[in-house]
Each structure stands twice: as C-alpha cells, then as structure tokens.
N, C-alpha and C positions, 0 to 999 in steps of 0.2 A: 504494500500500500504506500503511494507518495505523501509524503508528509513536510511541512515546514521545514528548510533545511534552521539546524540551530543557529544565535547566533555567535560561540564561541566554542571552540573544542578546547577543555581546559587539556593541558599533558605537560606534566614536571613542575610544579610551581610555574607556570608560563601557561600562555595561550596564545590560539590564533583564531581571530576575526575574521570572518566569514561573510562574504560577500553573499547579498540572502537572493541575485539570482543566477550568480557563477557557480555559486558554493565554493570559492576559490577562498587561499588567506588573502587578505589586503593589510593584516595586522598583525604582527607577532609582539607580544610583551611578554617579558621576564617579569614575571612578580616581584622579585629582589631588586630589581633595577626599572621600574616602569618607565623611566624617561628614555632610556635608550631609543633608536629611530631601527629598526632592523632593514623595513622595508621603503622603498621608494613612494611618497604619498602625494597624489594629484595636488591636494588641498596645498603642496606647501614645494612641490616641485612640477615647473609648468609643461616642462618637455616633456614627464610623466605620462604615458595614455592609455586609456584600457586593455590597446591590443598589446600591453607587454603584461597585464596584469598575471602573480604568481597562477605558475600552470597552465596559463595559455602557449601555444606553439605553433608548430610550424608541421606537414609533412609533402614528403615531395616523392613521387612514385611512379611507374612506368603509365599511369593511368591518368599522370599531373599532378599538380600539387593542390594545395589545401592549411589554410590558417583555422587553427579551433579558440573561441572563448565563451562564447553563453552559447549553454548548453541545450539541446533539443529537448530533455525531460532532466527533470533531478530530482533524485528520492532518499528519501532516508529509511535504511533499512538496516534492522538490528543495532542503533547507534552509529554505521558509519554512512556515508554522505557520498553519494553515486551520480554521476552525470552520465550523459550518453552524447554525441558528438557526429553523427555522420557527417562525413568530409568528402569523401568522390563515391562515383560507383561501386558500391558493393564492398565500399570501404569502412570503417565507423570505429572512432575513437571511446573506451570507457575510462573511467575517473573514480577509482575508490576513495575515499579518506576515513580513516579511523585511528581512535587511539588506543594502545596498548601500549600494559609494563611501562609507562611516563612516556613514551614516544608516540610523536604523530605520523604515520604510516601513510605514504602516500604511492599510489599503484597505477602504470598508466597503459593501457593494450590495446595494439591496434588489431584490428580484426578482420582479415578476406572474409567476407562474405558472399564474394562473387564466384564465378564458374570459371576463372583464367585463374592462372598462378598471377603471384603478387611482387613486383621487384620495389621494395622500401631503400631510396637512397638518401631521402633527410628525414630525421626525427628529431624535434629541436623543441624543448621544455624551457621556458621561463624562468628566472629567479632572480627577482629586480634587487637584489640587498642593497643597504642604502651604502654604498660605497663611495660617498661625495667628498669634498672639501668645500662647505662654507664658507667658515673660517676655522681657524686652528682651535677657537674656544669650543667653537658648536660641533665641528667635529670629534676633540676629546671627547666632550661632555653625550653626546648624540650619537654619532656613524661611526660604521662598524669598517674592517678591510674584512675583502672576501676572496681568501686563500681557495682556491680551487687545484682540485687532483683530478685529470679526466684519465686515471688508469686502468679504464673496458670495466673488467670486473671488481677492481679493488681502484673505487673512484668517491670521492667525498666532495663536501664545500665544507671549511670552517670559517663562519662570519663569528668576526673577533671584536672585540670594543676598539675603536684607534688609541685609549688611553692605556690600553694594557690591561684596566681594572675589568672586574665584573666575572661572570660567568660566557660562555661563548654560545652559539647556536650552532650544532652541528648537523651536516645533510650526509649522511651514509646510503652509501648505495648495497641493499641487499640480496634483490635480483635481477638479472638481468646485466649491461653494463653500459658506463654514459665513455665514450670513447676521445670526446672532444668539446670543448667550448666556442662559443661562439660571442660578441661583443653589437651591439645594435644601439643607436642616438649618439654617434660620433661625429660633432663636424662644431662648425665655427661658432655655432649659437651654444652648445653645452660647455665647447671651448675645452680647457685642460682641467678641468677643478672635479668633472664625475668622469665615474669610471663608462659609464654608461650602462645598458641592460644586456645583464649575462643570460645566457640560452646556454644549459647543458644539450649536449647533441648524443646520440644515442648511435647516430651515424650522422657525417656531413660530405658522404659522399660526394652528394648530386653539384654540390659548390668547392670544395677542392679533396679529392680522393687519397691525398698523399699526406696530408695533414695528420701528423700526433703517430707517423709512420705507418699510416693508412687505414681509408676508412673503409670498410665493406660493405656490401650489398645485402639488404636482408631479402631474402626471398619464402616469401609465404604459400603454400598450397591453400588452393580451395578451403575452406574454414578452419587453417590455421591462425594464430595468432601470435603476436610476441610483444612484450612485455618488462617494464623496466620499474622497479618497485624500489624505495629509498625510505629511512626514517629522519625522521628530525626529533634533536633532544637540546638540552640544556646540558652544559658540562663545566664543573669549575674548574679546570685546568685543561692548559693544551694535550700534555700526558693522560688525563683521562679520557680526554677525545681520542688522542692514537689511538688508547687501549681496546676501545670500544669499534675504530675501523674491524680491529680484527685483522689486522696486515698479515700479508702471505709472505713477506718475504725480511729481512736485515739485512742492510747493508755495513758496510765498516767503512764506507765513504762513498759520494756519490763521483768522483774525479780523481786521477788517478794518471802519474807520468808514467807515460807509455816505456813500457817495462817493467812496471810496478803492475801488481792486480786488484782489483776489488774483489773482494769476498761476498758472497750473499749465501746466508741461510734461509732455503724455501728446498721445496718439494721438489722441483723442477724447476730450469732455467736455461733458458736458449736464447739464440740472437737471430734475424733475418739477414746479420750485415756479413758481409763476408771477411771484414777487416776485424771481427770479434772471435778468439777465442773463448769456448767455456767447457772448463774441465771440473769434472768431478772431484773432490779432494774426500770424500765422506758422505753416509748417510746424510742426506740432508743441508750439505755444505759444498758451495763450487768457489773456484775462483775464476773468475773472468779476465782477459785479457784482451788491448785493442793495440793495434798496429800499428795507425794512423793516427794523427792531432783531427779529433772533431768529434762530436757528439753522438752514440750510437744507441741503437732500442735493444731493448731486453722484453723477453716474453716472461711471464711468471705466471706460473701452475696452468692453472685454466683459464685463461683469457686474462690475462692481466699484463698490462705493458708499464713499461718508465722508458728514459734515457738516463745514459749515465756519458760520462765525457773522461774521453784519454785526451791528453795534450801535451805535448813538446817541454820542455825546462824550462820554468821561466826565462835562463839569462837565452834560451835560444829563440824563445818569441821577441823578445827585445833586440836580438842581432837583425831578425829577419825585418821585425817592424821597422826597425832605425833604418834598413839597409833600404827599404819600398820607400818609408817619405824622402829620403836624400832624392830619390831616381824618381818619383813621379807625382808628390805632392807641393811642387815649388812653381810658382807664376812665374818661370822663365822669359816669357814671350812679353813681358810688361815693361816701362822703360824704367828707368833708373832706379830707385829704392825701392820699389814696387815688386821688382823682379821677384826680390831676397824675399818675400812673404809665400807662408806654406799656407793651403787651399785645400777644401774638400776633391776628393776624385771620385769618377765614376771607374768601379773598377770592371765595370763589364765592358769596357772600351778605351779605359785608360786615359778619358778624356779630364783632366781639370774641371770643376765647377765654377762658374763665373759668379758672382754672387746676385747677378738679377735682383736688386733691389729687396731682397730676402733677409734678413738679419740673421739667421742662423745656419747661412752657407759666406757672412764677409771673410777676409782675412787677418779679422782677431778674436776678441771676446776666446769660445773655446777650442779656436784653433791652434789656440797655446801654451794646449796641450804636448803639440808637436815639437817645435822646438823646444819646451823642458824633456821631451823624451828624448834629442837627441844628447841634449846635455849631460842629464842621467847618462845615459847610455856609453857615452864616452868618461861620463866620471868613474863607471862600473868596470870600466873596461870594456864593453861590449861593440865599441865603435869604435873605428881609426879615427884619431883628431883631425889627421893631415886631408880626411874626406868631412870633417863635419866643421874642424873651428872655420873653415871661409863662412863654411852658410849658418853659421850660428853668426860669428859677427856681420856679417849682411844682415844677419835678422835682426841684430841688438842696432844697426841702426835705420833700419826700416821702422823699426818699435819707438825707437825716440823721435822719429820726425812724425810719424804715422798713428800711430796708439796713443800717445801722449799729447796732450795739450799744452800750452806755455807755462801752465800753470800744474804740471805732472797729474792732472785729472786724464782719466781713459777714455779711450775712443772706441766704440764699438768695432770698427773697424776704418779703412782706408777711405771710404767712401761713407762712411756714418757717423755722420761727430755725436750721436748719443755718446752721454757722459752715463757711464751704467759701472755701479759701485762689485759687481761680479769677480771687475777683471782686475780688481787692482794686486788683488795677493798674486794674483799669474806672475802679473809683470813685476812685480817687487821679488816676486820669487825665480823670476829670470834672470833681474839683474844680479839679484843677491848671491845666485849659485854663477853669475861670471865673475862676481865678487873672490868664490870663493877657490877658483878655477887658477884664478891670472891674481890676485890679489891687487886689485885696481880699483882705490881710492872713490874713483866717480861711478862707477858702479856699485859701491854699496850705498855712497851718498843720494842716487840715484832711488832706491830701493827702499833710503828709508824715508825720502821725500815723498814717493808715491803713496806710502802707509798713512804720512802724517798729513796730505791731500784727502785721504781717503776718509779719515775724521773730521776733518775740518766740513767735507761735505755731506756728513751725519753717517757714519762707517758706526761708529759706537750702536746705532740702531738698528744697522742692518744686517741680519745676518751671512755675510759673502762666504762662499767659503773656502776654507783655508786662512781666512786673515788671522785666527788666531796664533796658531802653530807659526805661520810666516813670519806674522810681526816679532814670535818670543827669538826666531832663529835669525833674524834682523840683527834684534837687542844684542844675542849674543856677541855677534859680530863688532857692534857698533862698543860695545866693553872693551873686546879684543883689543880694538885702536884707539882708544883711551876717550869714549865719546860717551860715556859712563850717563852723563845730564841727556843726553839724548834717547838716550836709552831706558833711562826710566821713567822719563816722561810719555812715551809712548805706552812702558808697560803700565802708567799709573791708566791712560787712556782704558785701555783695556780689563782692566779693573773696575772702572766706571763701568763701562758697560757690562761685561759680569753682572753687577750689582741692578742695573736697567733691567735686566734681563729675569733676576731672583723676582723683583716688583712686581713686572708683570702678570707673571704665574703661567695660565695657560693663554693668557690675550698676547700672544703673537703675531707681531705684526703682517699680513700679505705680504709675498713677493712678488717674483713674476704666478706664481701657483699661490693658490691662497694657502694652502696647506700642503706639505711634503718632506717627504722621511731627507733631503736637502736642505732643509732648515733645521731637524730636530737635531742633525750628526753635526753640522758647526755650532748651534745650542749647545749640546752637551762636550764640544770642544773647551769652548770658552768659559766655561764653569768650572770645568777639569784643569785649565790653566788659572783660572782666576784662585783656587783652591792651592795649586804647588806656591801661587807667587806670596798670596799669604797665610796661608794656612787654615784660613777658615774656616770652618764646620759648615758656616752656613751656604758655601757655593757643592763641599762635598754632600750634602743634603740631599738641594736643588740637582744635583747629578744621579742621584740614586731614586727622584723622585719622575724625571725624565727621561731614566734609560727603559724605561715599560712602552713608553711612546714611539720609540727606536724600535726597540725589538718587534713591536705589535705589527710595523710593516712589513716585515718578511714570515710567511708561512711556512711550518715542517713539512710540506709536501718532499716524499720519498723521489725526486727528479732534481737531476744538474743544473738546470738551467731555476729550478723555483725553490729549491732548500735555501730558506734564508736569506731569500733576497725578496730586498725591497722593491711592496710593489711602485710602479710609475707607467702611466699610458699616453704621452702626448709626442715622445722624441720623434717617433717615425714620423709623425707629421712634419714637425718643425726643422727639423734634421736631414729627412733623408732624400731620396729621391722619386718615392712612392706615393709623399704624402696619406699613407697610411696613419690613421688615430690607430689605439688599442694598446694592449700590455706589449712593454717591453720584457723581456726575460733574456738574459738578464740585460738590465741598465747600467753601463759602467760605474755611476752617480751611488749603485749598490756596494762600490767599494768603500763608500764613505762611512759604512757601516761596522765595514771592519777594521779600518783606521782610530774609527772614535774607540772601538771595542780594546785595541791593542793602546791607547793611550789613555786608559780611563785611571784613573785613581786606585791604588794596592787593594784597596779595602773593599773596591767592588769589582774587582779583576777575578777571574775564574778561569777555570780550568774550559768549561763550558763557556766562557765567552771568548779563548784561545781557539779552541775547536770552531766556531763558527765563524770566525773572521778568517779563518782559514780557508774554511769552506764555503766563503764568497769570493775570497780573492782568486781562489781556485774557478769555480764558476763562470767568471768573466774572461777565461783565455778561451770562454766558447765563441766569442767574438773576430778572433783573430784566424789567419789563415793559415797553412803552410809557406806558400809563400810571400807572408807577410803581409799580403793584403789584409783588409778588417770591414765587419759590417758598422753602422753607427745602430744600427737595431732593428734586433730580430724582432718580428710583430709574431706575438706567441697565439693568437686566437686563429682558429681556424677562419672563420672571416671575421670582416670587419663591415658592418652596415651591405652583406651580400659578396663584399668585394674576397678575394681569395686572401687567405696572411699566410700565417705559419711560415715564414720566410723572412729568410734576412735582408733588410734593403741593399742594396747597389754600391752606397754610398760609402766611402770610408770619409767619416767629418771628425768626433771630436772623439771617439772610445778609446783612446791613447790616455787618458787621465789615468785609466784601470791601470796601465801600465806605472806610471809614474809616482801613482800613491803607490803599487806595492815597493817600487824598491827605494821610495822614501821611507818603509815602514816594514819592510821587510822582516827585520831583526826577531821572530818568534817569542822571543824571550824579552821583547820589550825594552830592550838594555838601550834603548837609542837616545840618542841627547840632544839639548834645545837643536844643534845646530846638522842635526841630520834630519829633523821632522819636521821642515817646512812643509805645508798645507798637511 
C-alpha cells in the first residue's frame, strides 16, 4: 500500500530530510553538530538545482540515454521508502531507502525489462556534499571536504568537517561497485570557491572509457538487472571510518623508487600494466614491482582497483627537469631581457606558451618556480653551472628590470604591472639563494628590500607563501654580514603579524580563493616561526589549534595520486591548456602540506606527521615525466560538466614548486636550518 513518504529517516544520532515528492535527502544533520551544512541547499546556494538533487542521475545505454528525479510512484513499505523511475524503453530505475543497525541504506537497480539484451554504458548517482569555500569562517564553522574513493568494489565518500572537529558522514559502498566520479557546475559563474556537484559513476563509459583505468560495459539480459547498494553512517574518527570500509587490501606505501617494492596484504593482487611486476611473497602477502616512472593500477580481490606510483630518484627527476626547462622552456625568440624569461610549454608540440593576455601563463608570478629549480638544482649538484649560471643571470636581470618595480614591488609578469603580494618571497628567494651562490652584496640587499616592500604594502596581512620561512633565511643572512638592525626589524614585522593572525581566529582573510589548504600551510608556517623566534605558548597553541584544518584537506583514500593530498579544483583551468575546472590530484601546492608538516614545532611533530609528508612529496613526482617533461595538472574526475578529464593537461606551467620545496626541505629528520628552508 502507498503511503506518505516520512519526513525524516532518523539513523545514528543524525538524520536525513526527505524531500516528500523525490523521497530523496535534501538534508542531513548530525544531532551533535546540527549546524554543520552536509549538503548543497537551493535556499542558500543559487547555482544549486533540482536536477542534481541527492540520488538523482544520469543513464546512458545502447537504447539512449535518460536523466531520473521525481519519481513515477513512491511508496513506503515496511519502513523503507521506494520510488520507481522508468527512463527508456523497457528500461526503469528503483530506489530503496531504509535504515538499519544506525545506517541509512540506500539501493539503486536498473532493470531490462525489455525483449533485446541491454548494453549500460553511464550510470551516474548524485551526491551534492556541501564542498564550498564561502569564506574561511563559514567554511570551518559549516562545509565539509569530500574525500572520494571510486575503487569498483571497495569504493567510499568521507565528507569531513573542513575544521577537523566533529564526527564525519560516511558513504560505503556495499554492493555492487561505483568505478568512477564525475564533477558537474564548473565554469566562471561558481568560479574557484565550490567544488561543484559530484556524480558517483557506476560506469562512465559512454563519456570516457579509459578513465580510473577503465570503465566497462554493463550488459543486461532480458529481465536482468544490476545494482549498486551503499550505507551512510556517522563516524567519530577517520580510523573508525576505514574500519568500517572493510578494506580488502594494506599497503606499506602507496609510491615507491622503482626498484624498491610495495607490499600489499589482500587475497589476490594483479596489475593490467605490463610494466608491473607482482609476486607472491606468502599466504596473503605480495610484493609489487614497476619498471617504469609513472602511475600504474592494481586489481584487488574481486573487483577492486587503486593506482599506486613507481618513480625515478628524486635527484634524477630534478637532472631530467633542470635539463627540459634549460632546452625548451626559455622565450628565446624575444629581444633583449625578455629572451632570458622561462615560459609555460606545450609539451605535445614543444611549442612555448605566449601569454595571450592570461595571467596564469605570463613570464612571472609562478613561473619562478623554474628558475629557483635551476638554482637548486645546480646548488644540489644536479646541474652543470657552466649550462645554467648564463641563464640564471639573464634571468636575475630580466627579474630586476621586468618583475620589479622602482620601488622592488612585483610584477605579475612582463607584460602585467599587477603589483600581487604572491610573488615577492619567489623573488626574495631568488635573489637570496644568488646571494648565497656568489656571495654578492646586492643581491641579498636586493632580497631583503623586496621583503620589506612587501610589508610596507600590507605582507603582514597577507598570507603569500613562503614569506615566512624566506624572510627568517633572509635574516639569517643579513646577521651573517653584520646587518643584525635589519634583521630584526623584519623578524619583529613578522611577529606582528603572527600575532594579527592569533586575533583573528578563524576570520581569515580571502585570497585569490576565498578559502584553501594555500593559506592554512603559510598560517600554520608563521605561527611555527613566530613561536621558535619567541617562544611563546600562545603562537604554539594557535598551531596545534590549526593543524586539524590542514590535515582535514587531504583524504586517506588507499590511491597515489589522493592519500593525503590536498584537495584543490580550479588549476587546470587557470593553468593549463585544456581549460578544464575539476580536482586536481595531485596539486603540486599539496607539497605545502608536507613542508608545514616537517617544520612544525617538536611538540606537535610525529612520527605520523613524518610519514605523510613523505607520502605527498612522494605523490607529486606523478607529475613529472621520464623525460623531464611535466603536466601542470592532472584533472582527476572522469568528466568535467560532460567534457572527458582523467588526464593530464599538455601544459608544463608552474608544478616545479613540488620540486623545489622538497629539496629545500628535504632533510627527513628535520635537522635543516633558518638558512636552508627558504619558502
């Protein structure tokens, strides 16, 4: 008998709101946290629209495709809450929801009901979690990050608080398997601040088949069906969420220098790739083995896929990096000072990027990255001088005539006089290590002018990053040559702001992103230094009260490319060549995470926060090539708003940072000193 659907399904201290004629949730509340935002809500977000509302989808099939949201009938039977959905010929969608044992149970199967066989090449579900940046308060205080594992049969979401605190929402997949995600409301009006509306995909074939290492064809007989069933629960810790996946497999890391192995304990374990050894070691235990620098899939048990990533040594991605921008990222063809500036490249042609009036392809801001990597790289050893000091000094004085203003204020680039507070620790930290290269006077005084420009035109406010670290390895320097009053005047600067920073609390100012794990890792920079310079309790505090904020952007998702790394979804746009929105995985900016992590205070240093800064800086050589080539970012969603992703763009722009932070931070054991851990 149809009956009134209810209007809340209580399950775990928590409920979800019920839309009385989708029977869909439009609401999820934790009782212990009611103000949290889980979900996406019209009333208060305008791009928001029905047809993404939780549980409506997509399916696409040899018969054509088909969108479901309100339903043909909807009944409640026995307690749980049934829709029906016919979608094409002979086609027709059903919708269980019920709760059991504290969880809300939700079941979704499509059905041939026709007389031909049935070929299912999209099947794409809904999950709008409120994944936004407001602002950095309302975010804390309100929106969640929404860690996603699309591993077939061992596949989850954990939507997380962004503050760290609270209990989480977890989405386990218990039958059936979600193989891929999908990303939908990406473009210039949501802009960079939401993540946009995620679609678990079930399959995404019919829009790119190669996607998450490939998506199959479901093929249904005459009144077969198939079926993808997941629970949702409340969980007070991330560990109790794992426990609860139920994970088939362990790893003992997910990246691994080729010739080194990973280990994984599971049932069964193979690879499609042919550059993947895996060998037995034991009941229950293999070790794997890759050939090749770059990212390969693993099957696990019964339908359960990850990637994991073999890569080259770091000092030999760095040889190969250094040795590709000397030979193809330099505006040769430009006249005089101009020449000497390094450039984005398309590497599928080897063509230069012109900067077309773009801001995030000029030849500065974070294209300087490049020359501090050759510097590094030649300070490491990694480079011959006699191939890099020319085009380092061409570039030190392309940067003084071109980057700088009369007034050592930044220039966006050559053709951009935006004065943009981003770039000034780059270039402070250019000159500072020619400073420390050649031991040349005007170049540290250079270095520490840009710093004290950089205050003057509100730096104390802003958070750029790297200033902190930069300006302490300045100081150092400016002591060395007896410039002591110079020196602490800057560190008193920097202290001030520390202290701006305690005040505030969680009302952080906008940046270019109103909210981003790029503001929380120079946060918790300058708290960390404000704390060694006076030892105050009250900055080690504010550090230990904002490192939950930090961590809450990167998810334990069992994959190379998303353990621990922060999320971020706008670079492919602004960056590359695709103009792709959607997740980056990973975001070189995710080293920022393990930089703060290895430079944080004794007292909140761990053995666990060793291991994951490891296991980012590792992560991010998925970027790079064999031969030195790099992408600026890989778009991780299987599409984006229809268009195909899971690809890495064209572009090699600004992913050299990754390189640069780690072997300024390199040292495992922390031991590095003010004047090795610039930015």
């Amino acid at each position: 008998m149809d009956l009134p659907v209810p209007g809340v399904l209580v399950f775990g201290d928590g409920r979800a709101a019920l839309d009385p004629v989708t029977g869909a949730p439009v609401r999820f509340t934790d009782d212990r946290s009611p103000a949290r935002r889980w979900l996406l809500d019209t009333d208060v977000t305008p791009w928001h629209s029905v047809e993404h509302q939780w549980g409506s989808g997509h399916l696409v099939t040899d018969r054509g495709g088909a969108r479901w949201h309100t339903p043909a009938r909807l009944s409640v039977t026995e307690g749980a809450v049934e829709t029906l959905h016919p979608l094409l010929d002979g086609v027709r969608l059903t919708v269980r929801r019920a709760v059991r044992d504290d969880v809300l149970s939700e079941r979704y199967t499509v059905t041939n009901h026709g007389e031909e066989p049935l070929a299912v090449t999209g099947l794409g579900i809904q999950i709008p979690f409120a994944d936004l940046y407001d602002s950095a308060e309302h975010s804390l205080d309100h929106a969640v990050h929404a860690h996603l594992f699309t591993g077939g049969t061992w596949a989850w979401v954990l939507a997380q608080p962004m503050s760290g605190e609270g209990r989480s929402l977890g989405l386990i997949v218990r039958e059936g398997a979600v193989r891929a995600y999908s990303v939908e409301s990406r473009n210039l009006r949501s802009n960079s601040h939401v993540r946009g509306h995620l679609v678990l995909s079930v399959t995404d074939h019919a829009r790119n088949p190669e996607a998450f290492g490939g998506q199959p064809v479901l093929r249904l007989a005459p009144g077969e069906s198939t079926s993808v069933e997941w629970e949702l629960g409340w969980y007070a810790s991330v560990d109790d969420f794992l426990t609860a996946t139920r994970p088939p497999a362990v790893f003992s890391g997910y990246a691994a220098e080729i010739g080194e192995p990973l280990v994984v304990a599971a049932a069964e374990v193979s690879s499609p790739d042919p550059d993947v050894k895996v060998e037995r070691v034991a009941d229950g235990r293999f070790r794997v083995h890759g050939s090749r620098h770059g990212g390969r899939h693993l099957d696990i048990g019964a339908g359960a896929r990850t990637e994991v990533l073999f890569h080259l040594p770091l000092e030999e991605v760095v040889r190969r990096r250094a040795a590709y921008v000397a030979r193809h990222q330099r505006a040769v063809e430009r006249p005089g000072l101009l020449a000497h500036a390094f450039v984005p490249v398309d590497t599928r042609t080897g063509l230069t990027q012109s900067t077309n009036g773009w801001p995030d392809w000029t030849d500065g801001a974070e294209r300087i990255a490049m020359p501090l990597l050759l510097q590094a790289a030649t300070a490491h050893g990694l480079a011959d001088p006699e191939l890099t000091e020319p085009l380092l000094d061409g570039w030190s004085r392309f940067a003084r005539h071109h980057l700088l203003d009369e007034t050592c204020a930044p220039r966006r680039g050559s053709q951009d006089g935006q004065t943009r507070l981003y770039d000034t620790p780059w270039l402070a930290r250019f000159f500072h290590d020619r400073h420390r290269a050649h031991g040349t006077g005007d170049d540290l005084d250079l270095a520490a002018r840009v710093l004290e420009r950089s205050f003057e035109l509100g730096g104390s406010g802003h958070l750029s990053i790297g200033l902190s670290p930069t300006t302490l390895a300045v100081c150092g320097s400016l002591d060395a040559t007896g410039q002591s009053g110079r020196a602490d005047a800057l560190r008193g600067q920097l202290v001030d702001s520390a202290e701006q920073f305690v005040r505030m609390g969680r009302r952080l100012p906008a940046h270019e992103v109103n909210y981003e794990q790029s503001i929380v890792a120079p946060l918790i920079d300058l708290l960390a230094d404000a704390h060694r310079l006076t030892g105050d309790a009250v900055f080690l505090d504010a550090v230990a009260e904002r490192l939950p904020w930090l961590l809450a952007f990167g998810g334990p998702q069992p994959h190379a490319r998303l353990h621990g790394i922060a999320i971020r979804h706008w670079d492919g746009f602004w960056f590359g060549a695709d103009r792709l929105w959607g997740d980056v995985f990973p975001h070189y900016w995710s080293a920022l995470t393990a930089v703060t992590l290895r430079r944080l205070p004794a007292a909140l240093r761990t053995a666990a926060t060793d291991r994951l800064a490891e296991t980012v800086l590792r992560a991010n050589l998925a970027n790079f090539r064999e031969d030195g080539s790099a992408t600026c970012a890989f778009v991780m969603p299987s599409t984006v708003d229809g268009r195909a992703a899971h690809t890495a763009d064209p572009l090699a722009n600004d992913q050299d940072w990754h390189l640069v932070l780690w072997l300024a931070h390199g040292a495992p054991d922390g031991a590095a000193t003010e004047r090795d851990t610039a930015l």
